[in-house]
N, CA, C and O atoms as a GROMACS GRO file, in nm:
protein
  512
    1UNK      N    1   0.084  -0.119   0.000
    1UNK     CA    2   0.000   0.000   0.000
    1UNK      C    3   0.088   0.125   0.000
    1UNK      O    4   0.207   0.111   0.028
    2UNK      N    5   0.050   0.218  -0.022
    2UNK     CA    6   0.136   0.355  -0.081
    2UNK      C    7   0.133   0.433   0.067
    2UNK      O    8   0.044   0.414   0.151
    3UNK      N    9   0.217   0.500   0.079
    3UNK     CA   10   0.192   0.586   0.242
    3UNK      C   11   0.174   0.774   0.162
    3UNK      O   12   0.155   0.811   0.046
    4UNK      N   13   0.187   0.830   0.257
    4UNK     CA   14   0.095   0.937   0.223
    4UNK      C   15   0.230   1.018   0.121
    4UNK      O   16   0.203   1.097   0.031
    5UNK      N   17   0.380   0.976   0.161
    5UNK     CA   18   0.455   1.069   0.085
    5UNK      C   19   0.509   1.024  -0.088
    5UNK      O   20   0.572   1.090  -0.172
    6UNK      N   21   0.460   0.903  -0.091
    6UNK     CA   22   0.426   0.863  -0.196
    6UNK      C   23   0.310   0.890  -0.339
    6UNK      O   24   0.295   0.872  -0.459
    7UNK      N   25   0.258   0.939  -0.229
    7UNK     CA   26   0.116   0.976  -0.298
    7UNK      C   27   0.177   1.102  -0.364
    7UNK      O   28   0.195   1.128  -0.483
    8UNK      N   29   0.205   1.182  -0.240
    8UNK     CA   30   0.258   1.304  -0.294
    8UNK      C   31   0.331   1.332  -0.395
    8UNK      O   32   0.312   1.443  -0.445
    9UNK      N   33   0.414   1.262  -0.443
    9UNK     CA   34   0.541   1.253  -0.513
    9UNK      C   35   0.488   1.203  -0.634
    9UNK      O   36   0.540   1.228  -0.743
   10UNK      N   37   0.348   1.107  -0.616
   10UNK     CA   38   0.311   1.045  -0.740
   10UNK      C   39   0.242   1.188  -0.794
   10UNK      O   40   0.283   1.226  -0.904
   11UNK      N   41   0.141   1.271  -0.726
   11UNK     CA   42   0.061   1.362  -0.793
   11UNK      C   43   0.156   1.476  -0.839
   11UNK      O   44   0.138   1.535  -0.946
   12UNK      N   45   0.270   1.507  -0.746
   12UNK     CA   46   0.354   1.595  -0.799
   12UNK      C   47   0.457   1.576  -0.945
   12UNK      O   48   0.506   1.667  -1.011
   13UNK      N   49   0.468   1.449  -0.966
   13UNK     CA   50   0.504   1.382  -1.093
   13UNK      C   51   0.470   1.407  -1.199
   13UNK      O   52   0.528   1.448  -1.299
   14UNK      N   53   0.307   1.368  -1.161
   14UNK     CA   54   0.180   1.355  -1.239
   14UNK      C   55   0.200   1.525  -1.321
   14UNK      O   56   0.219   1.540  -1.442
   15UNK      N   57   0.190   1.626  -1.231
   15UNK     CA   58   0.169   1.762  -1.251
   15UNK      C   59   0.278   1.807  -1.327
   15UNK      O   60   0.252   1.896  -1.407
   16UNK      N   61   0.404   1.763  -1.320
   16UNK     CA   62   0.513   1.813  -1.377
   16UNK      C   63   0.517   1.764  -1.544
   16UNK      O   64   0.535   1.822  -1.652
   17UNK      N   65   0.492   1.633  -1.502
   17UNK     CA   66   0.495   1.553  -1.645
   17UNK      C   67   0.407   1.611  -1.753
   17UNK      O   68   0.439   1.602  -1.871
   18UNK      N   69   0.283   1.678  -1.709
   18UNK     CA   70   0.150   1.761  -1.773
   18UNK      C   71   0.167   1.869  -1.841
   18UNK      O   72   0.098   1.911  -1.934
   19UNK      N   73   0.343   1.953  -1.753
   19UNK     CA   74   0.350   2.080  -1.858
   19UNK      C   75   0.427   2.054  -2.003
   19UNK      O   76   0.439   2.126  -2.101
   20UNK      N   77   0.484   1.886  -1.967
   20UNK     CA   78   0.558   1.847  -2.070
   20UNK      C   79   0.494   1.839  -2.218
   20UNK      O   80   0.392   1.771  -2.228
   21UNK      N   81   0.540   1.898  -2.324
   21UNK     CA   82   0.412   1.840  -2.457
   21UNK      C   83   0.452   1.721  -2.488
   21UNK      O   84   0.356   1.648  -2.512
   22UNK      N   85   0.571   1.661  -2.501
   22UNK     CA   86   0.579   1.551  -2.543
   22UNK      C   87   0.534   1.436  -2.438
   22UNK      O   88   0.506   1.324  -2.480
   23UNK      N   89   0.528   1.468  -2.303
   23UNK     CA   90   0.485   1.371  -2.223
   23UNK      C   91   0.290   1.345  -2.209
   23UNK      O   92   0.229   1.239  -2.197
   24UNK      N   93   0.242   1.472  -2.215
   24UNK     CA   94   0.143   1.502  -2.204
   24UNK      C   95   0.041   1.418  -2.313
   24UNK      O   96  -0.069   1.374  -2.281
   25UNK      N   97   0.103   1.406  -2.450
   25UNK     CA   98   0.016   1.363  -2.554
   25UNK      C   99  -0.002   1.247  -2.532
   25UNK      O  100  -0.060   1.199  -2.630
   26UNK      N  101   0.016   1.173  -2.457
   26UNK     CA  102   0.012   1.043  -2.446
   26UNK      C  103  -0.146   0.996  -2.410
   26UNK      O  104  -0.195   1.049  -2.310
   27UNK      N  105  -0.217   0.912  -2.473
   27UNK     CA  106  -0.296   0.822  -2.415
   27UNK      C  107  -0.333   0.706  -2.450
   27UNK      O  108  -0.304   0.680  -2.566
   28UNK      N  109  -0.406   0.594  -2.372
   28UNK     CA  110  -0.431   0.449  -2.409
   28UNK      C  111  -0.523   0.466  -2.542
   28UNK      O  112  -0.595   0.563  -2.570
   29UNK      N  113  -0.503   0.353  -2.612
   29UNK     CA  114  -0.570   0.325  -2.741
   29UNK      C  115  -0.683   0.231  -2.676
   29UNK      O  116  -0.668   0.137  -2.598
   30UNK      N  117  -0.793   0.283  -2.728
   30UNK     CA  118  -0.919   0.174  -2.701
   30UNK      C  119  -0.874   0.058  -2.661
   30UNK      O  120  -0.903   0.022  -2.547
   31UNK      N  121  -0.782  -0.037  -2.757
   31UNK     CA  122  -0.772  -0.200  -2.702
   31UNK      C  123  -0.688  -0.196  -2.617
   31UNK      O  124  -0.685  -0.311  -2.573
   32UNK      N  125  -0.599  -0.124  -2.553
   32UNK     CA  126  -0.534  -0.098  -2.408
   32UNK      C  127  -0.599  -0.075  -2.299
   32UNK      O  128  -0.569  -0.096  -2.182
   33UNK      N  129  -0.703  -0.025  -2.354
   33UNK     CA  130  -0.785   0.030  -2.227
   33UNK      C  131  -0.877  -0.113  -2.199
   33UNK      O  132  -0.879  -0.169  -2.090
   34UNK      N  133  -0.939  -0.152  -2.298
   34UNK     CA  134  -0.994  -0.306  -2.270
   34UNK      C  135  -0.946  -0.370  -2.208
   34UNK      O  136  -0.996  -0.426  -2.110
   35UNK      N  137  -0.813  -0.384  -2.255
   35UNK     CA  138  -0.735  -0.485  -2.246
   35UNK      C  139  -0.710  -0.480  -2.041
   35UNK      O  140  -0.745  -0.563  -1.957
   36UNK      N  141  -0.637  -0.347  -2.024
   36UNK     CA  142  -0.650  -0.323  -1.853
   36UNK      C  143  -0.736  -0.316  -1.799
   36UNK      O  144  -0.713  -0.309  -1.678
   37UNK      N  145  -0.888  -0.312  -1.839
   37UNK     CA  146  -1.003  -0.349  -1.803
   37UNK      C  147  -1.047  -0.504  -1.732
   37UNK      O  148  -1.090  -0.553  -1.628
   38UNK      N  149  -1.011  -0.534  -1.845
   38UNK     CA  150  -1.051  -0.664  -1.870
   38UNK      C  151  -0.926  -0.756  -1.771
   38UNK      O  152  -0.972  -0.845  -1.701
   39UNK      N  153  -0.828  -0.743  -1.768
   39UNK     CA  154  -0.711  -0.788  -1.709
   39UNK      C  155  -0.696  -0.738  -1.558
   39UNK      O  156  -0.625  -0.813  -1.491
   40UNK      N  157  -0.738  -0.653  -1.506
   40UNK     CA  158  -0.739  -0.604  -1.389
   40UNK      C  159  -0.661  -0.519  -1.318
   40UNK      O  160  -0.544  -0.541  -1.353
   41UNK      N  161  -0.665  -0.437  -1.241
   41UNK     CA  162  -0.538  -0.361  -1.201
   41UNK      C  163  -0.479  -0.467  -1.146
   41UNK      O  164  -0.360  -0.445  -1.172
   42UNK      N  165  -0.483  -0.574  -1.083
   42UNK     CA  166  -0.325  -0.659  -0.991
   42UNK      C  167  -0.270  -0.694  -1.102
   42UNK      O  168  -0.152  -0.661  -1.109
   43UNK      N  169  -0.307  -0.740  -1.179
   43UNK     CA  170  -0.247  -0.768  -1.334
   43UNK      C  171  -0.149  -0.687  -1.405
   43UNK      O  172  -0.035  -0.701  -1.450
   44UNK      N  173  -0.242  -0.594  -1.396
   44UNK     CA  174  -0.140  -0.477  -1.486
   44UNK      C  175   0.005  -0.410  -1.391
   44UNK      O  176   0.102  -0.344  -1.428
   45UNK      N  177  -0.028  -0.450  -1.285
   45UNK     CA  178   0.062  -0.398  -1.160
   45UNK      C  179   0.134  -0.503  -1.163
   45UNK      O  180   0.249  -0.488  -1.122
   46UNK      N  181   0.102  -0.610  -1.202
   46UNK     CA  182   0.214  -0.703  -1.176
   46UNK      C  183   0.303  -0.715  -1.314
   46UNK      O  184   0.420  -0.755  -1.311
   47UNK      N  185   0.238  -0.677  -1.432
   47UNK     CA  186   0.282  -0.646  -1.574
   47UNK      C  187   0.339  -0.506  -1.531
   47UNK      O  188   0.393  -0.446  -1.624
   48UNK      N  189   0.338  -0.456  -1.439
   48UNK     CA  190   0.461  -0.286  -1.454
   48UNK      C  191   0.552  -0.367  -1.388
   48UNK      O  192   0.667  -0.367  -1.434
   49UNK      N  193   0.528  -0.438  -1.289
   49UNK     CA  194   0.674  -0.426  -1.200
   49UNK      C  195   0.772  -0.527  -1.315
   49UNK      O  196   0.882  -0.495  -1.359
   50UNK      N  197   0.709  -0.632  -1.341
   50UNK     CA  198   0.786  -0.717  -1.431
   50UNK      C  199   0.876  -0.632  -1.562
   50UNK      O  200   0.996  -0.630  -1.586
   51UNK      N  201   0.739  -0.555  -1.645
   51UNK     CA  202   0.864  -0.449  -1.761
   51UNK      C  203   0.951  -0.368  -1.725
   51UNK      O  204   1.054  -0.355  -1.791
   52UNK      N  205   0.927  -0.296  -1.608
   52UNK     CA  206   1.028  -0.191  -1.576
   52UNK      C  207   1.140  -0.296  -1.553
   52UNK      O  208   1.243  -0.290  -1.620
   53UNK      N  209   1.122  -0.393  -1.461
   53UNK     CA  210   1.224  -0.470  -1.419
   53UNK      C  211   1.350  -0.541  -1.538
   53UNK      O  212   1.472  -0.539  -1.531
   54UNK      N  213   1.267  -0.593  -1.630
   54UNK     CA  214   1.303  -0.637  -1.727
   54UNK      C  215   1.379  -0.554  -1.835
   54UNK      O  216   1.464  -0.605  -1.907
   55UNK      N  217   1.345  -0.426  -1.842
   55UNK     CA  218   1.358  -0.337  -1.953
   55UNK      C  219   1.410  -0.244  -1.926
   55UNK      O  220   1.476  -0.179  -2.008
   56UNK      N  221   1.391  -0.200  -1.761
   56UNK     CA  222   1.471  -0.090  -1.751
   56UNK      C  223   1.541  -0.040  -1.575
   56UNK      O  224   1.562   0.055  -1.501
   57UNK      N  225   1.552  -0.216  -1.592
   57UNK     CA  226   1.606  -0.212  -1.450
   57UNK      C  227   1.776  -0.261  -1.423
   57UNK      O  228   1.844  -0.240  -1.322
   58UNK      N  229   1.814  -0.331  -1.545
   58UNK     CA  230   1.926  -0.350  -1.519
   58UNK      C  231   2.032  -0.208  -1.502
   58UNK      O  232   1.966  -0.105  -1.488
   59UNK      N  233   2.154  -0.191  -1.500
   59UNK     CA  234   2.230  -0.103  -1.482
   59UNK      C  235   2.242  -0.070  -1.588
   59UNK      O  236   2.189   0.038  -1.613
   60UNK      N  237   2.317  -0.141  -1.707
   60UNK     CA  238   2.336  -0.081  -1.860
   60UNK      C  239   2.214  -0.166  -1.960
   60UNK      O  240   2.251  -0.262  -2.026
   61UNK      N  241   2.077  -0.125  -1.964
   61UNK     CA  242   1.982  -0.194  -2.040
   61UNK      C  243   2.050  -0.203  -2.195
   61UNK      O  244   2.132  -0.124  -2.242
   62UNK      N  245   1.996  -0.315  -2.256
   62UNK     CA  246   1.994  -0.335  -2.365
   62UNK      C  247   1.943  -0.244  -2.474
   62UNK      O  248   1.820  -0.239  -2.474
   63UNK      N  249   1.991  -0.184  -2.550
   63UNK     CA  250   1.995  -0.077  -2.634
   63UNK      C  251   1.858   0.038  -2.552
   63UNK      O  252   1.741   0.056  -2.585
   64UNK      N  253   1.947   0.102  -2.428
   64UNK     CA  254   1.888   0.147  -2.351
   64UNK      C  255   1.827   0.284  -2.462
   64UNK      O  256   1.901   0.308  -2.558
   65UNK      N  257   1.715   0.356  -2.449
   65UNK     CA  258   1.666   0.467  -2.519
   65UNK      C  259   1.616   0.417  -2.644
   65UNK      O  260   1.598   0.500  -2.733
   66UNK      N  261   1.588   0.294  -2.666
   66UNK     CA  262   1.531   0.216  -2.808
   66UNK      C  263   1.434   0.122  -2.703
   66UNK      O  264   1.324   0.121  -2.757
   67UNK      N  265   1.429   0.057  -2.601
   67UNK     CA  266   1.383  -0.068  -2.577
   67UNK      C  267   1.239  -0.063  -2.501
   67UNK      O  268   1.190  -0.171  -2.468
   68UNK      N  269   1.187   0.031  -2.479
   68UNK     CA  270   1.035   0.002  -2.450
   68UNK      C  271   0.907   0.071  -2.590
   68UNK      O  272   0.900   0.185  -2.635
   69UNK      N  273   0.828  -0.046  -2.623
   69UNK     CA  274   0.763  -0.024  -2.767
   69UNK      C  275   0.688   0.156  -2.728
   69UNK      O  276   0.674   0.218  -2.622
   70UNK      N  277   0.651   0.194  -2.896
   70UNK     CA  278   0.533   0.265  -2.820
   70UNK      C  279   0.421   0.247  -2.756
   70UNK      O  280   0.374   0.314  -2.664
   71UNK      N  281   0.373   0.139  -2.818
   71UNK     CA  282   0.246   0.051  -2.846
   71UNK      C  283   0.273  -0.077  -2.808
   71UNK      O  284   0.385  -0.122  -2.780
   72UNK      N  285   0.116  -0.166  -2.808
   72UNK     CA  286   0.097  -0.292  -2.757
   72UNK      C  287   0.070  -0.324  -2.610
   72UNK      O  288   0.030  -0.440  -2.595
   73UNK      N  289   0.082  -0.250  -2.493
   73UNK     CA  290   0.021  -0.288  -2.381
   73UNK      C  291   0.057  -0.176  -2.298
   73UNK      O  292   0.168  -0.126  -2.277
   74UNK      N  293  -0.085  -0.142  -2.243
   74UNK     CA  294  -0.120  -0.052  -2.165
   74UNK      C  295   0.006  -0.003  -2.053
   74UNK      O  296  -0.037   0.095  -1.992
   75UNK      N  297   0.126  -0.035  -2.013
   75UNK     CA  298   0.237  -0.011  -1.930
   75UNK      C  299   0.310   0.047  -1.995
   75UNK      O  300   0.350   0.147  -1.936
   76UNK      N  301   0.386   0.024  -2.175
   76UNK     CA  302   0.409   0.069  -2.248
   76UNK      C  303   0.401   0.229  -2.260
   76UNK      O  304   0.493   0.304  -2.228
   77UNK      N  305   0.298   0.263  -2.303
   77UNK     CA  306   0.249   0.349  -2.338
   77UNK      C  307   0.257   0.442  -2.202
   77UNK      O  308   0.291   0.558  -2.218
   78UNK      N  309   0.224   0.391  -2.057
   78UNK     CA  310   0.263   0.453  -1.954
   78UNK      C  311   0.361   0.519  -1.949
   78UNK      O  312   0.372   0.640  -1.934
   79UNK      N  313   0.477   0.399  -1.968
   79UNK     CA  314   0.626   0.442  -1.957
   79UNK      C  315   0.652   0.562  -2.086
   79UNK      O  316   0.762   0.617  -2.098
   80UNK      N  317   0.589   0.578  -2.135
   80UNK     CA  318   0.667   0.668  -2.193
   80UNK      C  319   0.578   0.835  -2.132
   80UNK      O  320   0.628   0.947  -2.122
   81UNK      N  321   0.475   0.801  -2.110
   81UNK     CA  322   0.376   0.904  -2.018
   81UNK      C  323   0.448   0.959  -1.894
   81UNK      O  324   0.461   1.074  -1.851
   82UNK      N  325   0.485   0.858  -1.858
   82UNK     CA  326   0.605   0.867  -1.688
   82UNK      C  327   0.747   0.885  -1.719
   82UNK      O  328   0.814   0.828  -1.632
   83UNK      N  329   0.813   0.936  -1.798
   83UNK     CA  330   0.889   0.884  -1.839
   83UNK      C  331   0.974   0.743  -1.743
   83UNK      O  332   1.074   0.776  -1.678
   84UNK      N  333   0.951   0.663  -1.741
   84UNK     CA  334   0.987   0.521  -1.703
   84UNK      C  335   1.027   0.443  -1.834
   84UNK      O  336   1.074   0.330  -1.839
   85UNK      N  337   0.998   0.528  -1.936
   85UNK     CA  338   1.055   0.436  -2.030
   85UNK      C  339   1.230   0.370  -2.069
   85UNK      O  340   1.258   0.269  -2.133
   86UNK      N  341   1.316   0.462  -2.007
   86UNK     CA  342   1.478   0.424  -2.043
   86UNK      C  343   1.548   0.502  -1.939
   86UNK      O  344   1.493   0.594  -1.878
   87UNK      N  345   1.668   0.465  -1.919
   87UNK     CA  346   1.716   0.514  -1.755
   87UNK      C  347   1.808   0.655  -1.807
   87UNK      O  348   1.901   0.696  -1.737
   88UNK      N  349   1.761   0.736  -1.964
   88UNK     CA  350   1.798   0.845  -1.942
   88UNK      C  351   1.712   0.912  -1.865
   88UNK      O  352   1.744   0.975  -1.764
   89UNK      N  353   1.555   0.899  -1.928
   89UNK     CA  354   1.444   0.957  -1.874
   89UNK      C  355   1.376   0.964  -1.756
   89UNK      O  356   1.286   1.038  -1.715
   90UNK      N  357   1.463   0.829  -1.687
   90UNK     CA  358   1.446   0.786  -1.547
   90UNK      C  359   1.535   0.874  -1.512
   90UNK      O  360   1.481   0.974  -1.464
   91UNK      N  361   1.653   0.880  -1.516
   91UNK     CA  362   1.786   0.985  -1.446
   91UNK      C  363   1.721   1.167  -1.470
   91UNK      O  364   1.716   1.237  -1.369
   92UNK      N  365   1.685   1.216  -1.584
   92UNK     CA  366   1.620   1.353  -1.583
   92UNK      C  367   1.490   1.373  -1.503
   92UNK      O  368   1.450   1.472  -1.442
   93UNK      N  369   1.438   1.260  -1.518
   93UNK     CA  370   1.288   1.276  -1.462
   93UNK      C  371   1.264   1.277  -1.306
   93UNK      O  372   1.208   1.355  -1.229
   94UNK      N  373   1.332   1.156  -1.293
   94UNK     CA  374   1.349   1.126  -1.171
   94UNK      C  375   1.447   1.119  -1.087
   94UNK      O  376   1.428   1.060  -0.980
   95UNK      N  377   1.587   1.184  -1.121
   95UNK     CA  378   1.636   1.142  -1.035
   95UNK      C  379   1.705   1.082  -1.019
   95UNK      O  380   1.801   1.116  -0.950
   96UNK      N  381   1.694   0.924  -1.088
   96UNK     CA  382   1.759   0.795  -1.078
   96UNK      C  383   1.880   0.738  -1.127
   96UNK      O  384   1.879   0.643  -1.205
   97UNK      N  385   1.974   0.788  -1.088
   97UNK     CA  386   2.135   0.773  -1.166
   97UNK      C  387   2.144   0.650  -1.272
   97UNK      O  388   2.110   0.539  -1.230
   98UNK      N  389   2.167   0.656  -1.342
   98UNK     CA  390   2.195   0.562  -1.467
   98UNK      C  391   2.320   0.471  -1.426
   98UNK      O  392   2.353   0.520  -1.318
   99UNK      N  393   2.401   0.373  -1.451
   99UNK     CA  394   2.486   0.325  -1.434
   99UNK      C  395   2.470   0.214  -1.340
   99UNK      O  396   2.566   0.142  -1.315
  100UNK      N  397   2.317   0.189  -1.267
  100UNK     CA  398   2.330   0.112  -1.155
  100UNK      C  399   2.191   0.049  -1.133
  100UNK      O  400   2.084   0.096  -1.169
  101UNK      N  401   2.217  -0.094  -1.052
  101UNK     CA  402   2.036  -0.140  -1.110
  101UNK      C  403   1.930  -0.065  -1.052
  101UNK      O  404   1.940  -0.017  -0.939
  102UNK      N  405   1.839  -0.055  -1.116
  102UNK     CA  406   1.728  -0.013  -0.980
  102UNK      C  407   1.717  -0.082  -0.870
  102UNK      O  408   1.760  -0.195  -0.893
  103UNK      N  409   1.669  -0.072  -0.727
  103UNK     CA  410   1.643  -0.134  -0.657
  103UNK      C  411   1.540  -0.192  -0.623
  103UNK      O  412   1.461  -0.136  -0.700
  104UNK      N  413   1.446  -0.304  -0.533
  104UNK     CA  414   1.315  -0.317  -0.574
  104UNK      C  415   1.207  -0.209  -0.524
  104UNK      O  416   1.091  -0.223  -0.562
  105UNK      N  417   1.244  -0.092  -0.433
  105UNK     CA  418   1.173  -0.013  -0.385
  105UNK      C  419   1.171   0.089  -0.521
  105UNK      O  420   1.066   0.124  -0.575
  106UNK      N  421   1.290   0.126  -0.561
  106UNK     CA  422   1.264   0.204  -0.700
  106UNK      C  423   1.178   0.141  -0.827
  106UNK      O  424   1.133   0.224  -0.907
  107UNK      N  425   1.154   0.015  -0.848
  107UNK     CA  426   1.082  -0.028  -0.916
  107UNK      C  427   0.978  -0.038  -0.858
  107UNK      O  428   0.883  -0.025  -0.935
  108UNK      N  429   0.945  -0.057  -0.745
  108UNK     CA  430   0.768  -0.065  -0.662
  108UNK      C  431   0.742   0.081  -0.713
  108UNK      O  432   0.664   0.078  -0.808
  109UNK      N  433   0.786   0.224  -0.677
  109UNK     CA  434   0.779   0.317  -0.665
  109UNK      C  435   0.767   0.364  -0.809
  109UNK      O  436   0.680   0.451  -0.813
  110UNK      N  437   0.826   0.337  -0.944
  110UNK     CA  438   0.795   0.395  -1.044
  110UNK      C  439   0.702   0.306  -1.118
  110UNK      O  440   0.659   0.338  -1.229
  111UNK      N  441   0.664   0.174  -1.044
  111UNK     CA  442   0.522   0.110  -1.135
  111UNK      C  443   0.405   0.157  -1.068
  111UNK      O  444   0.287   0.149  -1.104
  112UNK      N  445   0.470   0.223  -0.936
  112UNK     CA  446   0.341   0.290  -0.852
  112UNK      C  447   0.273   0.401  -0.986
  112UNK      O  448   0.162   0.389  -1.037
  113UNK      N  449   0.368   0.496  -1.015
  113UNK     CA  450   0.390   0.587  -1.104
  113UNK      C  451   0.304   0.566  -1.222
  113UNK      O  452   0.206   0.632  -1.257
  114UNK      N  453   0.357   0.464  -1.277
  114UNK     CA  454   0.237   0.401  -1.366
  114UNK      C  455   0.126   0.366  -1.423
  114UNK      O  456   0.074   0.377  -1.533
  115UNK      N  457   0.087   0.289  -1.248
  115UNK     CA  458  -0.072   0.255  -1.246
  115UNK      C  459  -0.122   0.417  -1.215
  115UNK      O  460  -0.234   0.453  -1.251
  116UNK      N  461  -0.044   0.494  -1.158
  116UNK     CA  462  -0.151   0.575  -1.114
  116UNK      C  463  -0.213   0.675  -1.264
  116UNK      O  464  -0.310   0.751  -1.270
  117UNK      N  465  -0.111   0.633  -1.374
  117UNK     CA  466  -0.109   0.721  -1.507
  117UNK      C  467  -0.250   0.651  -1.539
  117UNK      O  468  -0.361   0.701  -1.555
  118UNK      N  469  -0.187   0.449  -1.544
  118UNK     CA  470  -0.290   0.431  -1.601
  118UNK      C  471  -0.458   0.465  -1.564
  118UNK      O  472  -0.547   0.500  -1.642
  119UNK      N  473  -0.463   0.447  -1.459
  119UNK     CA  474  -0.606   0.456  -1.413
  119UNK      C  475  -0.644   0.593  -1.407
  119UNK      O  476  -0.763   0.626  -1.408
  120UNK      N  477  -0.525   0.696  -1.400
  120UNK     CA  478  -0.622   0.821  -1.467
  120UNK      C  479  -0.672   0.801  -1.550
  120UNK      O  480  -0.795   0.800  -1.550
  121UNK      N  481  -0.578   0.766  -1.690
  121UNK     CA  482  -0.640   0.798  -1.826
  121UNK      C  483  -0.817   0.689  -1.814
  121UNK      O  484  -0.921   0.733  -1.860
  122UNK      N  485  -0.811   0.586  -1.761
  122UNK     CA  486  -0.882   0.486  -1.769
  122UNK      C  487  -1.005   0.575  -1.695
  122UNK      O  488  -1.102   0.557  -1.768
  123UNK      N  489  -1.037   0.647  -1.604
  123UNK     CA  490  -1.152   0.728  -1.552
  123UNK      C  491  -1.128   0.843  -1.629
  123UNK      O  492  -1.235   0.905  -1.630
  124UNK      N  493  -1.047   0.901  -1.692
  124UNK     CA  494  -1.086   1.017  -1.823
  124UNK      C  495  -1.142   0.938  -1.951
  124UNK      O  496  -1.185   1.015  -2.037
  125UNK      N  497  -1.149   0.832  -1.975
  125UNK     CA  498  -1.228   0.762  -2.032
  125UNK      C  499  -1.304   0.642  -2.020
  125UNK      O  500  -1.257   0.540  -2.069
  126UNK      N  501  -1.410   0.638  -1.964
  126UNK     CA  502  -1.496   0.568  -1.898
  126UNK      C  503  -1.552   0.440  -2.056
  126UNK      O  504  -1.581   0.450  -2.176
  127UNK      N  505  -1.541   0.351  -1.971
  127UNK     CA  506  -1.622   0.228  -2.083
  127UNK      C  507  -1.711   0.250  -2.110
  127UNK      O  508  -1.792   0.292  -2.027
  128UNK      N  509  -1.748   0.231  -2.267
  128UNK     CA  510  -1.886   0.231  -2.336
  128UNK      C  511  -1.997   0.193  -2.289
  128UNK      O  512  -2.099   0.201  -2.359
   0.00000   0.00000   0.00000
């Protein structure tokens, strides 16, 4: 569960990322939004911690600044909303020095980041 300075940090994120234009344009495509619908938030929470982990958690990622898609699943498309997508955008955005793995609290903490993108966009657009 998130404690209260977390929260903070997530909405203050949230707000910063908003004046960005390139961060800002971002949103789920209809079958993303199904798709995290239909799949559930523990799901999709357990699909952030796994990609970040995978993609952008080692110390020197694999063709780091190329390796998370635009498209294809609703975390995706997050990460590039958060920037969580590559550990330059992680190091400007957040903070997070490049050169070294994440830890698992930094990965709890930026899939926190995530869900909270996703389920905005997901109540700015309500199911048919």
């Amino acid at each position: 569960m998130m404690d209260r300075d977390e929260a903070v940090w997530i909405e203050d994120t949230m707000r910063r990322l908003s004046y960005s234009r390139f961060r800002s344009k971002f949103v789920l495509s209809d079958k993303d939004r199904a798709y995290a619908r239909a799949k559930g938030k523990a799901t999709i929470d357990r699909h952030a911690c796994e990609l970040l982990r995978s993609r952008v958690g080692d110390a020197h990622p694999l063709k780091d600044g190329k390796q998370t898609p635009w498209r294809g699943h609703p975390v995706f498309t997050a990460q590039h909303a958060t920037a969580t997508c590559c550990r330059g955008c992680i190091e400007k955005w957040h903070h997070i020095p490049q050169g070294r793995e994440l830890t698992d609290e930094e990965i709890r903490r930026l899939a926190d980041l995530v869900m909270a993108w996703i389920e905005r966009d997901l109540t700015w657009h309500p199911a048919a």
